[in-house]
N, CA, C and O atoms as a Tripos MOL2 file, in Angstrom:
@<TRIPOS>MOLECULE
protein
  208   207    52     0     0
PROTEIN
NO_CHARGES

@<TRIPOS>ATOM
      1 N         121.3870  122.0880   92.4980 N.3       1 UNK1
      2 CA        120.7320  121.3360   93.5290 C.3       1 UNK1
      3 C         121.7120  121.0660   94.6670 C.2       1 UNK1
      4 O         122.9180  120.9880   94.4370 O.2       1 UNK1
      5 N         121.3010  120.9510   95.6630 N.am      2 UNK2
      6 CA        122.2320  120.3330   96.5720 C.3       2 UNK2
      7 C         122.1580  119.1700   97.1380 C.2       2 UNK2
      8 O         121.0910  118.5620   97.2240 O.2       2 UNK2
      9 N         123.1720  118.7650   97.5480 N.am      3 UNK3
     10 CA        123.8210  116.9590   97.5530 C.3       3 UNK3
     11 C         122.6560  116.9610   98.5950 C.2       3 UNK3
     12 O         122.2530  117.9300   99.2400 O.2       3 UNK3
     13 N         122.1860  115.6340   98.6260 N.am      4 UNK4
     14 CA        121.8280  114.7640  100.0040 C.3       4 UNK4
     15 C         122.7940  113.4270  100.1910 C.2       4 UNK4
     16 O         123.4520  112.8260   99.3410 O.2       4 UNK4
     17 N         122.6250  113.1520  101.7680 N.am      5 UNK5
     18 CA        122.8900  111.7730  101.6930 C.3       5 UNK5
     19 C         121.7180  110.7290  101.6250 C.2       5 UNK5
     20 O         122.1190  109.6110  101.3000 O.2       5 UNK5
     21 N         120.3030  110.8240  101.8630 N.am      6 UNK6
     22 CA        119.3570  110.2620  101.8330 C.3       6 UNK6
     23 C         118.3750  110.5570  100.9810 C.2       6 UNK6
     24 O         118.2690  111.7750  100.8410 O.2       6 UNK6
     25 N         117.5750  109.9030  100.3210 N.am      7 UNK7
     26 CA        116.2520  110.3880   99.7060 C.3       7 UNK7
     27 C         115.5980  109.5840  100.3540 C.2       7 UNK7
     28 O         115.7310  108.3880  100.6130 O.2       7 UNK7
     29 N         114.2660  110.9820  100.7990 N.am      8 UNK8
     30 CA        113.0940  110.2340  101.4980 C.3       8 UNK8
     31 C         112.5130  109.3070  100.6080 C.2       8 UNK8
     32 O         112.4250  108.1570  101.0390 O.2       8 UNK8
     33 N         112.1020  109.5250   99.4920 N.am      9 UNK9
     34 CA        111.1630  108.0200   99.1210 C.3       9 UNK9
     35 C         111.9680  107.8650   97.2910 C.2       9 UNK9
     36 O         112.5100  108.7610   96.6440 O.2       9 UNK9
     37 N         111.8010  106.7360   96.9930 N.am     10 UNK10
     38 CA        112.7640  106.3280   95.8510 C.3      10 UNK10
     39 C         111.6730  107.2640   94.8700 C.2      10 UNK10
     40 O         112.2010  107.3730   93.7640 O.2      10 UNK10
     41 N         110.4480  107.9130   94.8980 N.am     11 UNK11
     42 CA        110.1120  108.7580   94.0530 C.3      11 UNK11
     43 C         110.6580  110.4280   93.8230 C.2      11 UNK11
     44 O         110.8630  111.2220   92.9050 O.2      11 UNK11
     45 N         110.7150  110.3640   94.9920 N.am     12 UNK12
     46 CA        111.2670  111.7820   95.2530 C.3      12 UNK12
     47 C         112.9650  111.6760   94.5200 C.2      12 UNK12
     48 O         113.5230  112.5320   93.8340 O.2      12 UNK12
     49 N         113.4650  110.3940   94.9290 N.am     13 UNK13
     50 CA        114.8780  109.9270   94.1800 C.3      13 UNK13
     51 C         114.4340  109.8450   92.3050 C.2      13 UNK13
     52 O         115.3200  110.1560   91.5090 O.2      13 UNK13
     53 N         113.9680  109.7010   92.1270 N.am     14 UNK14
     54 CA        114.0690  109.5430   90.6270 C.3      14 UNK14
     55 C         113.4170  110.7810   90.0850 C.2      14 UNK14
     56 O         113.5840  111.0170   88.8880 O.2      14 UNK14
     57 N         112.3700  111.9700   91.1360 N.am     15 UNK15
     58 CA        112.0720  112.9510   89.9780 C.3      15 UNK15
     59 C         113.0630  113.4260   89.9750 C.2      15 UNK15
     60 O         113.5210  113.7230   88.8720 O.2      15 UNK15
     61 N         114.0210  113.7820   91.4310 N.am     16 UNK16
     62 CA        115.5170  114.5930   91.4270 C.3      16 UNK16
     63 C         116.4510  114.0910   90.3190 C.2      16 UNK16
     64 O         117.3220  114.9260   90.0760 O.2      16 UNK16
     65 N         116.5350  112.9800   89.5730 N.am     17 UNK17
     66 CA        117.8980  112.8000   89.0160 C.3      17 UNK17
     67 C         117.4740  113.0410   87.5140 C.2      17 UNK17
     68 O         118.2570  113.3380   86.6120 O.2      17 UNK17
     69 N         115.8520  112.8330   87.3650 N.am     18 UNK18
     70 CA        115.8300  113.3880   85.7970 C.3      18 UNK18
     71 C         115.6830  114.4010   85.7710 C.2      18 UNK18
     72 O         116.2870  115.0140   84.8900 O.2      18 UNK18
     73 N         114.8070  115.1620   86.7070 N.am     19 UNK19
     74 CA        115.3700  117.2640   86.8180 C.3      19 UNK19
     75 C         116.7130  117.5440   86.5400 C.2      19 UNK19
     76 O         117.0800  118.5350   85.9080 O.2      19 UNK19
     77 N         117.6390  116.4690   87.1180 N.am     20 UNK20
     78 CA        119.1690  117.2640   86.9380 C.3      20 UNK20
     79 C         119.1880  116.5410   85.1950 C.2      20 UNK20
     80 O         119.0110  117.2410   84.1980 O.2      20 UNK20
     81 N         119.3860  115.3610   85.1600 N.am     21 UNK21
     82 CA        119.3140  115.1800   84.0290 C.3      21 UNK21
     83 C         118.8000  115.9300   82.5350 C.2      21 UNK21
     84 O         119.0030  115.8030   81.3270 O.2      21 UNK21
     85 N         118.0800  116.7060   83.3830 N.am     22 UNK22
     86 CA        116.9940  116.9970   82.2870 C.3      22 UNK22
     87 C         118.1050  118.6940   81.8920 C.2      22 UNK22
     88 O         118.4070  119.2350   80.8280 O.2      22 UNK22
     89 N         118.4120  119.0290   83.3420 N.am     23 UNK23
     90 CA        119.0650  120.2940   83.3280 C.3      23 UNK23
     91 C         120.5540  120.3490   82.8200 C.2      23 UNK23
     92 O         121.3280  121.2970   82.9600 O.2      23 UNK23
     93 N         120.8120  119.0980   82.1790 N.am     24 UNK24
     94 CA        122.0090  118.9190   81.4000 C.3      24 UNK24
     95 C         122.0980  119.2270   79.8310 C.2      24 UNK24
     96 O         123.1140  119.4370   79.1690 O.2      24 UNK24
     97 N         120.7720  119.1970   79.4170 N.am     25 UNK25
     98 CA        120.4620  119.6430   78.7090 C.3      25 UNK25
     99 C         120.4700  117.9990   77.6100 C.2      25 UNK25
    100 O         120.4940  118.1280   76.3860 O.2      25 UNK25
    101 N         120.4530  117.0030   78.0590 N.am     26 UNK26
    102 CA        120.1290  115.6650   77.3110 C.3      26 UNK26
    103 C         118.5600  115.4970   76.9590 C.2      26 UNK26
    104 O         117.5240  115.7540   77.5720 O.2      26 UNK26
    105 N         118.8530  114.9570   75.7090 N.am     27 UNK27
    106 CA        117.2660  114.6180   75.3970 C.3      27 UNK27
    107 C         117.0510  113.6110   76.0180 C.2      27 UNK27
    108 O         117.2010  112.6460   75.2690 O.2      27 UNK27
    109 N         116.6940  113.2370   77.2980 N.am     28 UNK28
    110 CA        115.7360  112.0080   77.8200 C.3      28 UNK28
    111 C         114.3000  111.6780   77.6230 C.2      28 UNK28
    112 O         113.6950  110.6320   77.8580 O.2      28 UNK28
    113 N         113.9640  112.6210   77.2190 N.am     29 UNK29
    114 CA        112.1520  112.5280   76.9790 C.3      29 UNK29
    115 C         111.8080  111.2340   75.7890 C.2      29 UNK29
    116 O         110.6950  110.7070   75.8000 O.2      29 UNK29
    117 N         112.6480  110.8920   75.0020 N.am     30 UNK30
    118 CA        112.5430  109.9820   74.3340 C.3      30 UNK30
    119 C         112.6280  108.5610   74.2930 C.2      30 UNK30
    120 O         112.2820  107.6760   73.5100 O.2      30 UNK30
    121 N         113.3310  108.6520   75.6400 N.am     31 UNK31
    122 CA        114.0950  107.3690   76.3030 C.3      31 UNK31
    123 C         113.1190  106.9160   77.6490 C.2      31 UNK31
    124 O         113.0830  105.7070   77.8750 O.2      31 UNK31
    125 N         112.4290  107.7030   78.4360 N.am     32 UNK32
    126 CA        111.8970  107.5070   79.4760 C.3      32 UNK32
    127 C         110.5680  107.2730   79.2350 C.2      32 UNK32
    128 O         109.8940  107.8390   78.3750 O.2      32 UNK32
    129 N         110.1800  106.3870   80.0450 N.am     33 UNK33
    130 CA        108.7690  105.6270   79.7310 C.3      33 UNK33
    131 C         107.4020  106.8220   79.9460 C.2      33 UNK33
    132 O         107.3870  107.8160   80.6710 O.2      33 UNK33
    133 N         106.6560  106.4550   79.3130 N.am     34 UNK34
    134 CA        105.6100  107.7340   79.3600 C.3      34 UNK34
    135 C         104.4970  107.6130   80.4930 C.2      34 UNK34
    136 O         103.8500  108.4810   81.0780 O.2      34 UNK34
    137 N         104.5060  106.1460   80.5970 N.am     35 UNK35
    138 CA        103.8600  105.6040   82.3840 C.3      35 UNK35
    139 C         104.9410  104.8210   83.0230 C.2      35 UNK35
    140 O         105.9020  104.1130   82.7200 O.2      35 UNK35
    141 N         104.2450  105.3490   84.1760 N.am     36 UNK36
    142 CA        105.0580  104.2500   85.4520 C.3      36 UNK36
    143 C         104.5300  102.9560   85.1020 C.2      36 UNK36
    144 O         103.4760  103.1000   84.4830 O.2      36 UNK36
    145 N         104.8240  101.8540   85.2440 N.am     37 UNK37
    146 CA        105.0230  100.7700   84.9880 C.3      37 UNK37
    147 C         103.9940  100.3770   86.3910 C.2      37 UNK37
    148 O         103.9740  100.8030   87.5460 O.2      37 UNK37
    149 N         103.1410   99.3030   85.6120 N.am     38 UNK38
    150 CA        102.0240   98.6700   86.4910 C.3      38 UNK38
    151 C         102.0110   97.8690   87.4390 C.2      38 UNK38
    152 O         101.4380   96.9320   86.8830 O.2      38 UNK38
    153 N         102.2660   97.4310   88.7410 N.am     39 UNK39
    154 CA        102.4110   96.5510   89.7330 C.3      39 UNK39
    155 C         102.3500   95.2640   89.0420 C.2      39 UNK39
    156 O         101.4660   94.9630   88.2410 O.2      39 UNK39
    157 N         103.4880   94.3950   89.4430 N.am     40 UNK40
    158 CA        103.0460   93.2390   88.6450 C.3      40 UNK40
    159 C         101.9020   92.0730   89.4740 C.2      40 UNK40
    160 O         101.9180   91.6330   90.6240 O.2      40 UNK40
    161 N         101.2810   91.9160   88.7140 N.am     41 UNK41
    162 CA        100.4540   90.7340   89.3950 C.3      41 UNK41
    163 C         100.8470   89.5270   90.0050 C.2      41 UNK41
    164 O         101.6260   88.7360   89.4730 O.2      41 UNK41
    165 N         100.1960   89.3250   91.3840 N.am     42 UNK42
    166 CA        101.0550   88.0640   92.4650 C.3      42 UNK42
    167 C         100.4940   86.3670   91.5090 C.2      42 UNK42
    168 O          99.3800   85.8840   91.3080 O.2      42 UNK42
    169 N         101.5270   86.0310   91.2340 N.am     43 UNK43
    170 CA        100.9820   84.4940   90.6650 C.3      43 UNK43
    171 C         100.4700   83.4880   91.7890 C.2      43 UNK43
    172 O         100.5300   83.5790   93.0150 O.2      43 UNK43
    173 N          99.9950   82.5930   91.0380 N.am     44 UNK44
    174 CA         99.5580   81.0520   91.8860 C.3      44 UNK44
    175 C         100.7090   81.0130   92.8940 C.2      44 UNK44
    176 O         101.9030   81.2570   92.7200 O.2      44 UNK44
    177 N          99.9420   80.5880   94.1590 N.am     45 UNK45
    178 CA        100.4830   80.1370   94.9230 C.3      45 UNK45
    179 C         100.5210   78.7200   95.2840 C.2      45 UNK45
    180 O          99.6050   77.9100   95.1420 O.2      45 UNK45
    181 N         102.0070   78.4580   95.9010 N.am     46 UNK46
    182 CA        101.9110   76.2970   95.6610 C.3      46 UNK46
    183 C         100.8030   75.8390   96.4610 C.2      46 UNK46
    184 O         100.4810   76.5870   97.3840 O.2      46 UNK46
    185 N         100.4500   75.2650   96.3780 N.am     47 UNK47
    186 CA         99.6140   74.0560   96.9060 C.3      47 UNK47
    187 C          99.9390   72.9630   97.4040 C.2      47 UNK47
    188 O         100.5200   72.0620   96.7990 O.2      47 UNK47
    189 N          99.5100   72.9450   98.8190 N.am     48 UNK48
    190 CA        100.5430   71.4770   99.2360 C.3      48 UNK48
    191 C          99.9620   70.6280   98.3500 C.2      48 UNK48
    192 O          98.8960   70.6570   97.7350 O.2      48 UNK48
    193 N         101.2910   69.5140   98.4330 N.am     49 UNK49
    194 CA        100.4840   67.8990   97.9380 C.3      49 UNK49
    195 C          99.7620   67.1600   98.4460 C.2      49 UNK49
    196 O          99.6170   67.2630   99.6640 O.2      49 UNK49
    197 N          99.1160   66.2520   97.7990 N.am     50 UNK50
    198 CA         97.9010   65.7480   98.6490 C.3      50 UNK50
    199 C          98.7170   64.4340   99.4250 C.2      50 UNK50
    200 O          99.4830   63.6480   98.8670 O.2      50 UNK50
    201 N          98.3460   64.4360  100.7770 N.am     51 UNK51
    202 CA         99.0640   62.9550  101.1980 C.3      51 UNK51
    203 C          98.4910   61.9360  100.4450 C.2      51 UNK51
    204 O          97.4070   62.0290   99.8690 O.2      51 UNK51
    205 N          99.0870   61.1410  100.4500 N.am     52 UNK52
    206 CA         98.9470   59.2160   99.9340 C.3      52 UNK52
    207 C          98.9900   58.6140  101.0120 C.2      52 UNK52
    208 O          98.9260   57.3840  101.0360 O.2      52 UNK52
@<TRIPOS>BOND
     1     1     2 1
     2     2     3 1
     3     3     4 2
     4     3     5 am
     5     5     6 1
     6     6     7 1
     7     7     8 2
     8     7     9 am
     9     9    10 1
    10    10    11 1
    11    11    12 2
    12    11    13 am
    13    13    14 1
    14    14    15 1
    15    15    16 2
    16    15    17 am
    17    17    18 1
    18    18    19 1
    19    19    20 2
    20    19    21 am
    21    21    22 1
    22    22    23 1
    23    23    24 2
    24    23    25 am
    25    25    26 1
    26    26    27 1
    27    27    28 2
    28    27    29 am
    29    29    30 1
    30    30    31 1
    31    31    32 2
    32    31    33 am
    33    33    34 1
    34    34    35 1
    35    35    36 2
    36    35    37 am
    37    37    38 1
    38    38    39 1
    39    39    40 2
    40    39    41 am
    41    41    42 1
    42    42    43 1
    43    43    44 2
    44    43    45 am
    45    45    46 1
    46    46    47 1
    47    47    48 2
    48    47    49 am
    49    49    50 1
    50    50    51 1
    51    51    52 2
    52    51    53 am
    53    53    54 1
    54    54    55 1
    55    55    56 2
    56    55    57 am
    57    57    58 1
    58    58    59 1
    59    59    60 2
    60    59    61 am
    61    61    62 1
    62    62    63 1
    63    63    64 2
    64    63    65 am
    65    65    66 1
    66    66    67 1
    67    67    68 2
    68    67    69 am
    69    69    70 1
    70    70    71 1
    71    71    72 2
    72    71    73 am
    73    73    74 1
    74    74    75 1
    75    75    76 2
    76    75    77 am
    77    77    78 1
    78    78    79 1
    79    79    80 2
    80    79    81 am
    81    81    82 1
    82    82    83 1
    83    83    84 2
    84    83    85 am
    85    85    86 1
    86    86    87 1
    87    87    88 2
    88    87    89 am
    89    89    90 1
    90    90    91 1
    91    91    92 2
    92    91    93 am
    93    93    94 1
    94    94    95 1
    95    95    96 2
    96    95    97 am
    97    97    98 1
    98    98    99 1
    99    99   100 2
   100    99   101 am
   101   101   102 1
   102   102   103 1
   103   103   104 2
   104   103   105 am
   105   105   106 1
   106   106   107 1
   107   107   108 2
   108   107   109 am
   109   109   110 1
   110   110   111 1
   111   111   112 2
   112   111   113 am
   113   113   114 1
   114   114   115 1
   115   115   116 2
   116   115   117 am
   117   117   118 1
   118   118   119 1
   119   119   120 2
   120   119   121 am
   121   121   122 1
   122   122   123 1
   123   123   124 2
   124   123   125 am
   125   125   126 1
   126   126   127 1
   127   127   128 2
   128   127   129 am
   129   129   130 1
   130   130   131 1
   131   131   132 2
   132   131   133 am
   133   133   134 1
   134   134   135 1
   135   135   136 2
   136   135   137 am
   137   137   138 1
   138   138   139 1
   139   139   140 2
   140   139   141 am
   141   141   142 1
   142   142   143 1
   143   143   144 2
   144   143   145 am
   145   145   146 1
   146   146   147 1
   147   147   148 2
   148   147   149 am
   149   149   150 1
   150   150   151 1
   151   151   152 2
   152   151   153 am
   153   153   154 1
   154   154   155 1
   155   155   156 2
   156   155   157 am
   157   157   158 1
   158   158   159 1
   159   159   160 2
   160   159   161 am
   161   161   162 1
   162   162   163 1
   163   163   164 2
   164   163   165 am
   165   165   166 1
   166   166   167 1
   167   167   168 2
   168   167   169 am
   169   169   170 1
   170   170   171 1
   171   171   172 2
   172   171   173 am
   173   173   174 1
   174   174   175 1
   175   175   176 2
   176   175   177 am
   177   177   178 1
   178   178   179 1
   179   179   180 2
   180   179   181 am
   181   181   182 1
   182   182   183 1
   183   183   184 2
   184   183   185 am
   185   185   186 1
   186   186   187 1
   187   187   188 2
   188   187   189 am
   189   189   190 1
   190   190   191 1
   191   191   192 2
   192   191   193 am
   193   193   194 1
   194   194   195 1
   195   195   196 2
   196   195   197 am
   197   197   198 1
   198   198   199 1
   199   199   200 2
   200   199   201 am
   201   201   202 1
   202   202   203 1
   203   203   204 2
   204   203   205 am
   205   205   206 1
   206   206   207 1
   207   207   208 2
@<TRIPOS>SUBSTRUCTURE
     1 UNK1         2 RESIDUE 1 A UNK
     2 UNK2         6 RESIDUE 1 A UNK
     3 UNK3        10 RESIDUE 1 A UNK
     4 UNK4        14 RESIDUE 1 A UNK
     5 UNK5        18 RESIDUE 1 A UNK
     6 UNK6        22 RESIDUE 1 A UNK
     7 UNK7        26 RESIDUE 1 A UNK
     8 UNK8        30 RESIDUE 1 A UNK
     9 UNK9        34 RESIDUE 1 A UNK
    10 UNK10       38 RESIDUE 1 A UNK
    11 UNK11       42 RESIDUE 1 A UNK
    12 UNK12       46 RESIDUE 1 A UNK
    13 UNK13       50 RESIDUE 1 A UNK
    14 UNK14       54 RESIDUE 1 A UNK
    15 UNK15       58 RESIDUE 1 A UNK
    16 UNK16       62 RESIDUE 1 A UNK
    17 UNK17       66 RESIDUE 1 A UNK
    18 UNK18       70 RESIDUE 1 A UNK
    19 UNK19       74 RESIDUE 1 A UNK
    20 UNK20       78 RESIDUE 1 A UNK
    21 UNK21       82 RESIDUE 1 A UNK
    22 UNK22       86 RESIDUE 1 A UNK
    23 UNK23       90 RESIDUE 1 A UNK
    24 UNK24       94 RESIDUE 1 A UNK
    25 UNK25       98 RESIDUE 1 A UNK
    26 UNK26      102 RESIDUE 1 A UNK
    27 UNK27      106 RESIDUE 1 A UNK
    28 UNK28      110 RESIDUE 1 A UNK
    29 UNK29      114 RESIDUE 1 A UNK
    30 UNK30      118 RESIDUE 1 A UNK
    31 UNK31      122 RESIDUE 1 A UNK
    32 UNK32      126 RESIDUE 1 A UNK
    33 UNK33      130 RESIDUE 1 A UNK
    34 UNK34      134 RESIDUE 1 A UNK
    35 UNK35      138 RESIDUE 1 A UNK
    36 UNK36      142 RESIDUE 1 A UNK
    37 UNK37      146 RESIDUE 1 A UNK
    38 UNK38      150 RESIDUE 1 A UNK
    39 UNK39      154 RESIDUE 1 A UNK
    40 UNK40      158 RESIDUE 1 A UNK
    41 UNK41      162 RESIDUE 1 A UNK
    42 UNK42      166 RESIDUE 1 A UNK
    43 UNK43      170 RESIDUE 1 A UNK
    44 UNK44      174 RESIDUE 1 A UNK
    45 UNK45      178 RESIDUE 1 A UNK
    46 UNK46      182 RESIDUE 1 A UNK
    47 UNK47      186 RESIDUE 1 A UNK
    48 UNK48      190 RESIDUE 1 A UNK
    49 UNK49      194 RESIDUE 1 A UNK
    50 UNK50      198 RESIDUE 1 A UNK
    51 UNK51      202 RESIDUE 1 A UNK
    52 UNK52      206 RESIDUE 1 A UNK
């Protein structure tokens, strides 16, 4: 592969490093999650207090 100094999007960054990874000949398939991981859900938001 050849070097960059930038990756356009952090996806494009992570298929590149387990392709090389992968081309090292390491078993990662066992270690790497089988889904992308789900957006986490936005919690409660504060609420002002009520004046007195």
């Amino acid at each position: 592969m050849k070097p960059v100094k930038k990756f356009t999007t952090r996806n494009v960054a992570v298929g590149r490093i387990w392709k090389a990874i992968r081309s090292l000949g390491a078993d990662v398939r066992e270690h790497a999650p089988a889904q992308p991981r789900a957006k986490a859900k936005p919690g409660k938001k504060a609420s002002p207090k009520p004046k007195a």
